[in-house]
PLY file of the C-alpha trace (Angstrom):
ply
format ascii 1.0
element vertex 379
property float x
property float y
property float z
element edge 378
property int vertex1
property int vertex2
end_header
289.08 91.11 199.63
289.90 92.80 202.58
292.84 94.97 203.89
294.76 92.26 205.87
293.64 89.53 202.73
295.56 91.78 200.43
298.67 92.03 202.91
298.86 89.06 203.29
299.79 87.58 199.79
302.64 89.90 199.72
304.29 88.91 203.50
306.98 85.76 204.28
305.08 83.31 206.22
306.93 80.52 207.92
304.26 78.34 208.21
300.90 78.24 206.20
297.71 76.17 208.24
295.29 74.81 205.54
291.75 74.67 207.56
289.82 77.25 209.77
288.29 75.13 211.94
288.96 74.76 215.67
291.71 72.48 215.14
293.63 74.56 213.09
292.85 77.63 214.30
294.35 76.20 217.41
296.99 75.44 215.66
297.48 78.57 213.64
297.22 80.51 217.33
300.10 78.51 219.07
301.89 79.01 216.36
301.56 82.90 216.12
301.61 83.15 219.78
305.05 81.58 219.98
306.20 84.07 217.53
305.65 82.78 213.85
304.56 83.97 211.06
301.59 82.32 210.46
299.21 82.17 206.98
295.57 80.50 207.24
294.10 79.05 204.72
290.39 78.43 205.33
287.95 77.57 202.38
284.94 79.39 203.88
281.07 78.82 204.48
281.48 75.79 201.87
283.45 73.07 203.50
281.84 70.68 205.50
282.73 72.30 208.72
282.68 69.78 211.77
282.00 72.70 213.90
278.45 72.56 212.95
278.00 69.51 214.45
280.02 70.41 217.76
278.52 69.81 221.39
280.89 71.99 222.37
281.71 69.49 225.18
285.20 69.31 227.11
285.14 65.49 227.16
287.05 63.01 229.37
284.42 60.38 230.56
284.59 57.17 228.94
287.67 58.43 226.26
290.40 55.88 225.54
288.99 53.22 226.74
291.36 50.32 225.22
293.73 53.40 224.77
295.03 54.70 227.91
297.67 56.82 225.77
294.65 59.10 224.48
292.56 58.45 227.91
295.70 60.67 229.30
296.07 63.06 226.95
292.62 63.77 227.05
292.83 64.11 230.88
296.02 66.17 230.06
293.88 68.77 227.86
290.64 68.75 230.27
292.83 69.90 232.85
294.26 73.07 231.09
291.33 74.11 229.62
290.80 76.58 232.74
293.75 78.20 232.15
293.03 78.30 228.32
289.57 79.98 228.84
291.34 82.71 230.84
293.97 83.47 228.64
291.57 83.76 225.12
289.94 85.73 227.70
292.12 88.44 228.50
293.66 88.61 224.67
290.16 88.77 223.29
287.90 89.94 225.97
285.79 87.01 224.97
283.87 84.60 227.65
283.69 81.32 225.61
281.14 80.25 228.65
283.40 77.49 229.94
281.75 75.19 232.83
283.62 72.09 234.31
281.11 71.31 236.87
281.16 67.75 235.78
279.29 66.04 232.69
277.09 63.30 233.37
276.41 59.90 230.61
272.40 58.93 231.51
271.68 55.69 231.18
268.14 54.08 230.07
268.47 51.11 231.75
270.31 49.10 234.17
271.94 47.07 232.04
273.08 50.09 230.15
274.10 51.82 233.66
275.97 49.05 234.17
278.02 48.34 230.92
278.96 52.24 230.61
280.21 51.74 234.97
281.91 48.37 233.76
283.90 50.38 231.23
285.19 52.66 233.25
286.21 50.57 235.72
288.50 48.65 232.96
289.25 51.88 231.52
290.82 52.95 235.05
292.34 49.94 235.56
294.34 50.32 232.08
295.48 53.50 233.42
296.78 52.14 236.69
295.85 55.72 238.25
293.19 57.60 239.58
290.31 58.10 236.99
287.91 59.98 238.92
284.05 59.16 238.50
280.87 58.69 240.33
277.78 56.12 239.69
274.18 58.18 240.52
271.59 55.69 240.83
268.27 57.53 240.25
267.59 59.27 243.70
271.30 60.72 244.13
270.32 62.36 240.16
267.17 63.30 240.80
268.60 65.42 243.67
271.21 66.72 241.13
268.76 67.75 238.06
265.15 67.27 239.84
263.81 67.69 236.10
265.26 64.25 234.98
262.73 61.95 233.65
261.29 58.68 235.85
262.75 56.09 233.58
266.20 57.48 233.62
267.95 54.28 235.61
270.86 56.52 236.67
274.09 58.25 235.24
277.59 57.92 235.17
279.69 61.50 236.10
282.98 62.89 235.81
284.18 66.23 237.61
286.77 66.32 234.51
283.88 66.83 232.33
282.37 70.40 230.67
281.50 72.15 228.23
282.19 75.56 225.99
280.50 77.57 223.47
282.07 76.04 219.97
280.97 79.78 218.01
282.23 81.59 220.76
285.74 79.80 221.12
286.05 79.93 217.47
285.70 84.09 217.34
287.83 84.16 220.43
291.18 81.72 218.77
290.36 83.84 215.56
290.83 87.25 217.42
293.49 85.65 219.69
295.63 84.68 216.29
295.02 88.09 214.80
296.12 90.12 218.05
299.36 87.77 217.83
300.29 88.59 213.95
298.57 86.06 212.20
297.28 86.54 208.78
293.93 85.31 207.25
293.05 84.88 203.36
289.53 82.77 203.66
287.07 81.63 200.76
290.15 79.85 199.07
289.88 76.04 198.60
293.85 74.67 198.34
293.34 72.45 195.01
297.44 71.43 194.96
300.76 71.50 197.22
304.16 71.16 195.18
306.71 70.63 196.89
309.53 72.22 196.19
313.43 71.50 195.87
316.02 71.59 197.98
312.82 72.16 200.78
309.30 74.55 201.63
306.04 73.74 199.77
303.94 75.92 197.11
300.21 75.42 197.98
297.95 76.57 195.21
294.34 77.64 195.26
293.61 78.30 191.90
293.45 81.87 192.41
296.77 82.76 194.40
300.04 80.67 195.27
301.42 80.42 198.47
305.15 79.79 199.42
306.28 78.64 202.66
309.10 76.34 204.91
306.54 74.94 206.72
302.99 73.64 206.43
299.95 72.33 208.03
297.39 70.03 207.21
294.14 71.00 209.18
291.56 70.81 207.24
289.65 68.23 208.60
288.25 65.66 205.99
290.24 67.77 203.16
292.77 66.00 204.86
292.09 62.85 203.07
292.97 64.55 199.35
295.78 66.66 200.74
298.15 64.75 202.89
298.88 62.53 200.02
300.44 65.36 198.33
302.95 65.83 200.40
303.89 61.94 201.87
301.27 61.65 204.36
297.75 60.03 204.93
294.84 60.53 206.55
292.55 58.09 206.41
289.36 59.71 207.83
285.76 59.53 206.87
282.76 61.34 207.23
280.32 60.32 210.48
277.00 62.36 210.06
275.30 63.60 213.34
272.22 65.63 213.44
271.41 68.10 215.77
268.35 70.14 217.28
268.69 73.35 219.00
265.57 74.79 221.09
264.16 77.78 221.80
265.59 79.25 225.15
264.33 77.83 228.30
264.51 78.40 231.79
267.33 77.00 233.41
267.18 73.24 234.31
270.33 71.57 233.15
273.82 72.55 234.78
275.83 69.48 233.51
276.32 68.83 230.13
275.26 65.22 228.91
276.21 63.69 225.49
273.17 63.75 224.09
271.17 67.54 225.93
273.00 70.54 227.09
271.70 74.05 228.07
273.85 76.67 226.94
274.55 79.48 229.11
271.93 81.84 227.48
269.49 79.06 228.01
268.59 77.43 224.82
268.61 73.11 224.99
271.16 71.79 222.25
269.68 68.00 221.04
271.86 65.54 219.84
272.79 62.13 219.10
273.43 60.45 215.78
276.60 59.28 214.57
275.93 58.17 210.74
277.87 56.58 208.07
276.13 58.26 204.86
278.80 59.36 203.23
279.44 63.72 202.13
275.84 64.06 203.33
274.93 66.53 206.01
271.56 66.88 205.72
268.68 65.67 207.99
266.50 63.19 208.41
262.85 63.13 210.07
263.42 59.33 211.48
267.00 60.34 213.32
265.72 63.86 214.18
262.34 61.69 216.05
264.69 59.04 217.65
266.79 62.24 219.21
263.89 64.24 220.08
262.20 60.73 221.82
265.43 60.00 223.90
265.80 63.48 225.16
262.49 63.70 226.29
262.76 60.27 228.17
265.51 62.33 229.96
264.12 65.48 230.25
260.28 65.11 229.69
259.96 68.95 230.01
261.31 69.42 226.43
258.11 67.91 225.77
256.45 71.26 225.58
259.86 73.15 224.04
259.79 74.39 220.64
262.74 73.53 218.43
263.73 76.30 216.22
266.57 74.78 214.23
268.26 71.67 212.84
270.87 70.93 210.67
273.29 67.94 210.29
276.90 67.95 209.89
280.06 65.54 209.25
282.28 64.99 212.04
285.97 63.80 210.94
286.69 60.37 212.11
289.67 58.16 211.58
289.59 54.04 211.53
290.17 54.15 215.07
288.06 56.97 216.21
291.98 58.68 217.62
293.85 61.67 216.38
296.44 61.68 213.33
299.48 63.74 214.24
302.14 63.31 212.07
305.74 64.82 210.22
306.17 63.85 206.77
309.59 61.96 205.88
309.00 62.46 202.42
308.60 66.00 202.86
310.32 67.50 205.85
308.20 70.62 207.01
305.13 69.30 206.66
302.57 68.10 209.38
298.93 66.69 209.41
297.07 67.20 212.38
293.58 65.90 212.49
291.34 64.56 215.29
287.79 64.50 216.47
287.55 65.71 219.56
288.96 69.00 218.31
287.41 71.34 221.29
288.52 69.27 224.28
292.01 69.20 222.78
292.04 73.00 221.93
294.73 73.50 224.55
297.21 71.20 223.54
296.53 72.08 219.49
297.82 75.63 220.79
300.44 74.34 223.03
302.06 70.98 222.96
301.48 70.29 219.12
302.12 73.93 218.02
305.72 73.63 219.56
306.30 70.30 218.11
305.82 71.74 214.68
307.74 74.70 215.55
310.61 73.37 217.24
310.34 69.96 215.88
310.76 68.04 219.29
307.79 65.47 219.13
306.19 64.83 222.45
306.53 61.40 224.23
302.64 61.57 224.73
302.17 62.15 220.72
304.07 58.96 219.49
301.19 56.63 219.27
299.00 58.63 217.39
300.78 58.20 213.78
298.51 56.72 210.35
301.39 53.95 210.29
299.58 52.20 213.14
296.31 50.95 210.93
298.91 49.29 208.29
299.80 47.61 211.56
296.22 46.71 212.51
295.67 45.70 209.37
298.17 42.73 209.42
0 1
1 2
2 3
3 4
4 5
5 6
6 7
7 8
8 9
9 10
10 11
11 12
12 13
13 14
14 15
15 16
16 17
17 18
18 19
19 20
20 21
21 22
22 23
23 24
24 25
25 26
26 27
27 28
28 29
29 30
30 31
31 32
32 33
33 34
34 35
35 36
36 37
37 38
38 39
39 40
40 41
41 42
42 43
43 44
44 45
45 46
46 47
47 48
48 49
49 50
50 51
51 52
52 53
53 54
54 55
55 56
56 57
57 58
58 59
59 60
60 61
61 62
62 63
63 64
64 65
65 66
66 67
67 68
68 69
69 70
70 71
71 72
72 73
73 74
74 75
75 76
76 77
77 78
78 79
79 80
80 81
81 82
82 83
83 84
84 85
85 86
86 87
87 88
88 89
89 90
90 91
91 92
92 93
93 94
94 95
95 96
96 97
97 98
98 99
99 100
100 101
101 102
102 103
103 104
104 105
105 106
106 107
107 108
108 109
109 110
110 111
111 112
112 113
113 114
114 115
115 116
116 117
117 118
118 119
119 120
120 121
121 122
122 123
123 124
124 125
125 126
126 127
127 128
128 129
129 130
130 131
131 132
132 133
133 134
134 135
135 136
136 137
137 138
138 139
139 140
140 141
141 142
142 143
143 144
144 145
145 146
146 147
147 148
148 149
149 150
150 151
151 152
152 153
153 154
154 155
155 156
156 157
157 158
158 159
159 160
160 161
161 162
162 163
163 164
164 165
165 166
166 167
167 168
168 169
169 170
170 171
171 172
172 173
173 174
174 175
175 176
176 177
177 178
178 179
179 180
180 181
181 182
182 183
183 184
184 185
185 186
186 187
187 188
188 189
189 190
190 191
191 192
192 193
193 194
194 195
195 196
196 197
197 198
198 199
199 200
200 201
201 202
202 203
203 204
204 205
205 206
206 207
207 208
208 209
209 210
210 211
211 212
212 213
213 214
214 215
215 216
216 217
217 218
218 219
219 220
220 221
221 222
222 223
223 224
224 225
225 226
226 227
227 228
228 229
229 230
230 231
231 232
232 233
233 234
234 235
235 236
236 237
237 238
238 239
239 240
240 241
241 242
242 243
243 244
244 245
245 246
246 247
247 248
248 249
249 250
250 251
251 252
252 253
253 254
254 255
255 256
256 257
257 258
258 259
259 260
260 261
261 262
262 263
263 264
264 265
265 266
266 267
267 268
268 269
269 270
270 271
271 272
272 273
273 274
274 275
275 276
276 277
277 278
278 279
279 280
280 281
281 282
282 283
283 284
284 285
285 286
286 287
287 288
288 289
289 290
290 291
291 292
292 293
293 294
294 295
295 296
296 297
297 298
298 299
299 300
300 301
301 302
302 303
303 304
304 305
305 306
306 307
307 308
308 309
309 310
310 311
311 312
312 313
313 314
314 315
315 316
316 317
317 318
318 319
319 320
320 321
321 322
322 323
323 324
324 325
325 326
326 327
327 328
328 329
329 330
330 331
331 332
332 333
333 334
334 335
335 336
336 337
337 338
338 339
339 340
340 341
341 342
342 343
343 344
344 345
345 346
346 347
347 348
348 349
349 350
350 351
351 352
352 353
353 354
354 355
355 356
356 357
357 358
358 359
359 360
360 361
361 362
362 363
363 364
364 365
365 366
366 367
367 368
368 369
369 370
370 371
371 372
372 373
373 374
374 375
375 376
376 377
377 378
């Protein structure tokens, strides 16, 4: 156990953040940032970390659609993600290779082309605003990316759209929390959370207790066991996706897609699975073949590209695919956050929702995204 490990079981925290991932490490950074004092909790190399799974992609295109709540605060957090980058920047000294040149969806087909155009059209119209995007039939992409494949029918783009480097981000929020005060005891698993009377919770982890006003649920399908113990829920489950990562390549691909991306230091990053199979994260040689074929109907020069990893990984999902962001009644001080797109929402994890559990004021642009709305559904 390290130096700042053993100071910290002996400090007053005012809030404790149970997960390390990039949602609460978000979290945990706003929070420090604003001037807390700030414990995380983060089990280690053993949980099922979604950020082995991440694309690292800033997302907007095709998000909310039925939803124009999240379609805006998606928008909201694309948009600030400049400023973001900059400031983890000049704490950390850390590039976390962010690009917003645009992301593009490529389409197979026509009729594929035209359902993903048809979506976005309804998806604009929900929002009664501007939702900027552009329809590339196969000559205006070909003129973009030259090395996209003949039976690529066209693509769908968004300037909102980018991407960043998930490891990098994640060393950069961990040094950014540090430099602000935060303290860090990892390799603990949180097995129980009494709370305590007249208010504050005890979180246990079998080998050291915890007390603290405040606390945080981030811990991404942990959530599930956890928020019950403290008048919450989280209903999320685990959605596999497999991923291939190449050996480095010259460069080819300047817009991120959902399923290929070149990183900055040039290597192709394959994906595109999303599989109900329960706590497994292994791989599979049928998924891993149906990902390799369609990137190589895009991009026919991976054809002759080594691939030097894979791995799979669980991504956190709730019922409705939208975050969880709720204060427990039953337990006033403590919050679950949980989500999916947990890099494209990095900046308001640090900002908006950090002062909400801070200061308690709950943003208008939050109030939709409580667990009492499946009970709802479900009637």
């Amino acid at each position: 156990m390290g130096m700042q490990q053993e100071h910290a079981y002996k400090k007053t925290f005012d809030t404790v953040v149970i997960g390390g991932g990039v949602v609460g490490m978000s979290l945990a950074y706003g929070l420090s940032r604003a001037g807390e004092r700030v414990l995380l909790l983060d089990e280690g190399d053993d949980a099922y970390r979604a950020a082995r799974g991440n694309f690292g992609l800033v997302w907007v295109q095709g998000k909310g659609s039925g939803n124009p709540a999240y379609a805006r605060w998606t928008i909201a957090a694309a948009a600030q993600w400049p400023g973001f980058a900059a400031e983890l920047k000049q704490r950390t000294g850390i590039d976390v290779d962010l690009s917003q040149a645009g992301g593009l969806t490529l389409c197979i087909d026509d009729d594929e082309l035209e359902r993903k155009v048809r979506s976005l059209r309804s998806l604009r119209e929900q929002l009664h605003e501007h939702y900027a995007f552009d329809v590339l039939d196969q000559r205006r992409l070909k003129e973009m990316i030259p090395q996209v494949g003949d039976r690529i029918a066209g693509a769908v783009m968004c300037p909102l759209d980018g991407h960043v480097s998930p490891l990098k981000l994640l060393r950069a929020l961990f040094q950014a929390y540090e430099s602000a005060g935060g303290a860090l005891v990892s390799g603990m698993k949180v097995e129980h959370i009494h709370p305590q009377s007249p208010g504050g919770f005890l979180v246990d982890t079998g080998a050291a207790r915890f007390a603290c006003p405040k606390l945080v649920l981030a811990a991404g399908l942990g959530n599930r066991q956890l928020a019950p113990m403290v008048g919450l829920e989280a209903p999320v489950v685990p959605i596999r996706g497999q991923i291939m990562v190449s050996e480095r390549v010259a460069p080819f691909l300047e817009y991120p897609t959902l399923h290929v991306r070149q990183t900055r230091d040039g290597v192709v990053q394959i994906g595109d699975s999303k599989e109900d199979v329960g706590m497994d994260d292994g791989t599979t040689l049928d998924q891993l073949s149906r990902i390799a074929a369609r990137a190589m109907r895009c991009f026919p020069l991976l054809g002759n590209v080594n691939i030097v990893r894979t791995w799979g990984a669980l991504r956190v999902m709730s019922p409705d695919g939208y975050p969880i962001y709720q204060a427990s009644r039953d337990c006033p001080g403590a919050f679950v956050v949980t989500c999916h797109s947990g890099i494209t929402l990095a900046p308001h994890h640090a900002g908006q929702v950090a002062d909400w559990i801070r200061a308690g004021a709950e943003p208008a642009d939050m109030a939709g995204f409580k667990a009492e709305r499946f009970h709802v559904q479900a009637h």
